[in-house]
C-alpha positions in Angstrom: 110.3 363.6 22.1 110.8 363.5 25.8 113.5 360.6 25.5 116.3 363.5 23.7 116.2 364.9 27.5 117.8 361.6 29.2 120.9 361.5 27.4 123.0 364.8 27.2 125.6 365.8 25.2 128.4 365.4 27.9 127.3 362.0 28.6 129.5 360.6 25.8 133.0 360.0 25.1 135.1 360.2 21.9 136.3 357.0 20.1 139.3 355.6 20.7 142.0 354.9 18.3 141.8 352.2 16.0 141.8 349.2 17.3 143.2 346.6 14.3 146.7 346.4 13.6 148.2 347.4 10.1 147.4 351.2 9.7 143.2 350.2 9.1 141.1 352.0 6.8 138.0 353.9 9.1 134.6 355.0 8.8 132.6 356.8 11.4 129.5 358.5 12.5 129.9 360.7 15.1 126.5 362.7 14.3 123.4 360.7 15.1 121.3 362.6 16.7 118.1 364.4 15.1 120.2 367.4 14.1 122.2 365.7 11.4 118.8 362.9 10.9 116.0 365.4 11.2 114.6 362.4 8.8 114.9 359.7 11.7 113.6 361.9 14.3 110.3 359.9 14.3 110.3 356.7 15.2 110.4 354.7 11.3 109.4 351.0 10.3 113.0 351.4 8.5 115.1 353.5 7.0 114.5 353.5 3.3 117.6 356.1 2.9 120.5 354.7 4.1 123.3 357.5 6.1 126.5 357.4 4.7 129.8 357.8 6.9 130.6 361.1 7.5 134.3 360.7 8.5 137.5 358.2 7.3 138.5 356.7 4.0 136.2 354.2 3.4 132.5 354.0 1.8 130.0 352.4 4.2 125.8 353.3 4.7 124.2 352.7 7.9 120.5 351.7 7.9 117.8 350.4 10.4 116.6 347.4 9.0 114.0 346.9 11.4 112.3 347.8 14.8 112.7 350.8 17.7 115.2 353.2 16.8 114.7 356.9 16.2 117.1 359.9 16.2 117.5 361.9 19.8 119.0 364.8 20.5 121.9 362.9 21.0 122.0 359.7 19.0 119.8 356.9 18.0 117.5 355.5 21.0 115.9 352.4 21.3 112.8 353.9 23.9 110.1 351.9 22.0 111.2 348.3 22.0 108.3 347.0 24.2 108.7 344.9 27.5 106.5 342.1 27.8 105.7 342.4 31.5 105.1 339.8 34.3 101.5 340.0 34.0 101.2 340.6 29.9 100.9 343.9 29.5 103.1 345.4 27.1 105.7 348.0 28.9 107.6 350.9 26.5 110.8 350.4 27.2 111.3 354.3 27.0 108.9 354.7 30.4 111.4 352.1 32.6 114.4 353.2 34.6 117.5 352.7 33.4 117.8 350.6 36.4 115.0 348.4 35.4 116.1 347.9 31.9 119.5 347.2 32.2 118.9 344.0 35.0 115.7 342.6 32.4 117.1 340.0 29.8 116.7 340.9 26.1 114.5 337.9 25.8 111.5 340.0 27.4 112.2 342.6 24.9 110.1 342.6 21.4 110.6 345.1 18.6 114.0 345.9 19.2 116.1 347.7 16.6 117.9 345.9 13.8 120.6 347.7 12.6 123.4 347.4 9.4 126.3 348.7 8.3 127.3 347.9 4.6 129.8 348.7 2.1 130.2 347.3 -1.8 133.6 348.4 -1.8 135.5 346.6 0.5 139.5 346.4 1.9 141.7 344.6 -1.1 143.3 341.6 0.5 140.7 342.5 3.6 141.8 340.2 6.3 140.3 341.8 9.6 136.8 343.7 10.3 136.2 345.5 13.3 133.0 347.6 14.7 133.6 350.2 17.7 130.3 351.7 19.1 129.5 354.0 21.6 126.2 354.1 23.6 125.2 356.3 26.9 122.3 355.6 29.0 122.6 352.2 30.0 123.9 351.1 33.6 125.5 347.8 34.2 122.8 345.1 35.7 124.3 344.5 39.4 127.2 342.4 39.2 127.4 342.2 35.4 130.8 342.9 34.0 131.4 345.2 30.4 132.3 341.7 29.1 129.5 339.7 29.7 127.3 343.6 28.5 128.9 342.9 25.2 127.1 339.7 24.8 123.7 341.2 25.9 124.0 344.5 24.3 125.6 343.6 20.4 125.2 340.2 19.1 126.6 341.5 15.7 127.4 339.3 12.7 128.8 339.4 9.5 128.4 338.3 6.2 129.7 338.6 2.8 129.0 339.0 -0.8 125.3 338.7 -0.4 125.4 335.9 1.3 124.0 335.0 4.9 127.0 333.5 7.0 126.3 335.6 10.0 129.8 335.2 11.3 129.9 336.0 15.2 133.0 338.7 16.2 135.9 336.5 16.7 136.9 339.0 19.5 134.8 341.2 21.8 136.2 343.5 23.5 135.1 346.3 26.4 137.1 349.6 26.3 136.3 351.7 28.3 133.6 353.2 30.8 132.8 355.7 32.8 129.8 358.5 33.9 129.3 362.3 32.8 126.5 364.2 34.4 124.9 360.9 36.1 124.4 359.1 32.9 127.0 356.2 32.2 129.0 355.9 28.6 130.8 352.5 27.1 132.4 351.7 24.5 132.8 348.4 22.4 134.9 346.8 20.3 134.0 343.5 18.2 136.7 342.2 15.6 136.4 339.6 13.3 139.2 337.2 11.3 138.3 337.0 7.7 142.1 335.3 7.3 140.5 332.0 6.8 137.9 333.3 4.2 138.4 331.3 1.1 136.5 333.4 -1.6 137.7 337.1 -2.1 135.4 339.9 -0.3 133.9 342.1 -2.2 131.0 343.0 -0.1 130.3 343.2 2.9 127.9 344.3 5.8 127.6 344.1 9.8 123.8 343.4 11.3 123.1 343.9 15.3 120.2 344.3 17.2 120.3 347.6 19.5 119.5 347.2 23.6 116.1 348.7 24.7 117.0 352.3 26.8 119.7 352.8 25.2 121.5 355.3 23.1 123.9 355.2 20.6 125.9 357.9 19.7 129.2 356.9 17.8 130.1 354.2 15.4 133.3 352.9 13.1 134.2 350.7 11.0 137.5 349.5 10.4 139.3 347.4 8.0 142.4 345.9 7.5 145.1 344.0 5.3 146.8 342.8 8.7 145.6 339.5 10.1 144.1 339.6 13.7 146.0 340.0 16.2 145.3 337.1 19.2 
């Protein structure tokens, strides 16, 4: 599993504090690498056990639903999504640079790793939903922004009691970068305003598709009783 070696353990950052207003109820994963998944050390079709949160209040399972994602030293890496190349061959995205990756669109990408994040026992009165994620491994295309990485990296949605409203994060938010032994960190913030919602929640889960060559190593969850803030 030669893809564990690109991403070491000093390459990542801890969460930040909470990022909703109103003293949110949390859940995290801040294990996510083969040691705590020995399970999802090989490269799965999907996850038939979902991993329950192993930190905060609240009651939440992460799953892959779908595509490249397998458990690294470190976290969860999406090295097999496959590149379709200029001339049609098929390119593992594991065997580009970083460099490479990062500047090719998604759109050239296939297999990539569908992700969720679902709880049946939602936030009473739940008015705000936020998802923080960390990832390592993945520079910034030239010029690109963390704000304009948000859109390429996590197009998350999220719906509700079983349905399918794939409601886009209201907010999107870049919190902070930086670089630990030559490999680069960032973290992500993506809120959304249930304040509107007329039917009362009492499910809910979060869907995304991961970014090929990179890593993730940290997620939350957080809810809240306070509305958004602008």
């Amino acid at each position: 599993m030669a893809a564990a070696l690109l991403f070491p353990v000093a390459a990542t950052a801890e969460l930040p504090p909470p990022v909703l207003s109103g003293e949110p109820l949390t859940a995290e994963w801040n294990a996510l690498g083969r040691e705590a998944l020995p399970e999802y050390a090989r490269d799965l079709p999907k996850w038939e056990k979902p991993v329950p949160s192993t930190g905060g209040t609240g009651s939440f399972t992460l799953r892959k639903t779908g595509g490249s994602g397998f458990a690294t030293a470190v976290g969860i890496y999406a090295g097999n999504a496959l590149y379709n190349g200029p001339h049609g061959e098929k390119i593992l995205a594991g065997t580009l640079g970083t460099t490479e990756a990062a500047a090719i669109r998604p759109g050239h990408f296939e297999n990539l790793g569908s992700f969720e994040i679902a709880t049946a026992e939602p936030l009473n009165e739940l008015k705000a939903v936020a998802l923080v994620i960390r990832i390592t491994g993945l520079p910034p295309s030239p010029g690109a922004t963390p704000f304009e990485l948000i859109g390429k990296l996590f197009p998350a949605t999220l719906s509700w009691n079983g349905g399918d409203q794939k409601l886009e994060a209201t907010v999107r938010r870049a919190i902070s970068r930086g670089t630990g032994e030559g490999f680069p960190w960032e973290i992500y913030a993506l809120q959304w305003d249930l304040s509107a919602t007329a039917d009362a929640i009492r499910s809910f889960r979060i869907e995304w598709r991961s970014y090929p060559h990179s890593c993730i190593t940290g997620l939350r969850v957080e809810q809240s009783a306070a509305p958004l803030r602008p």
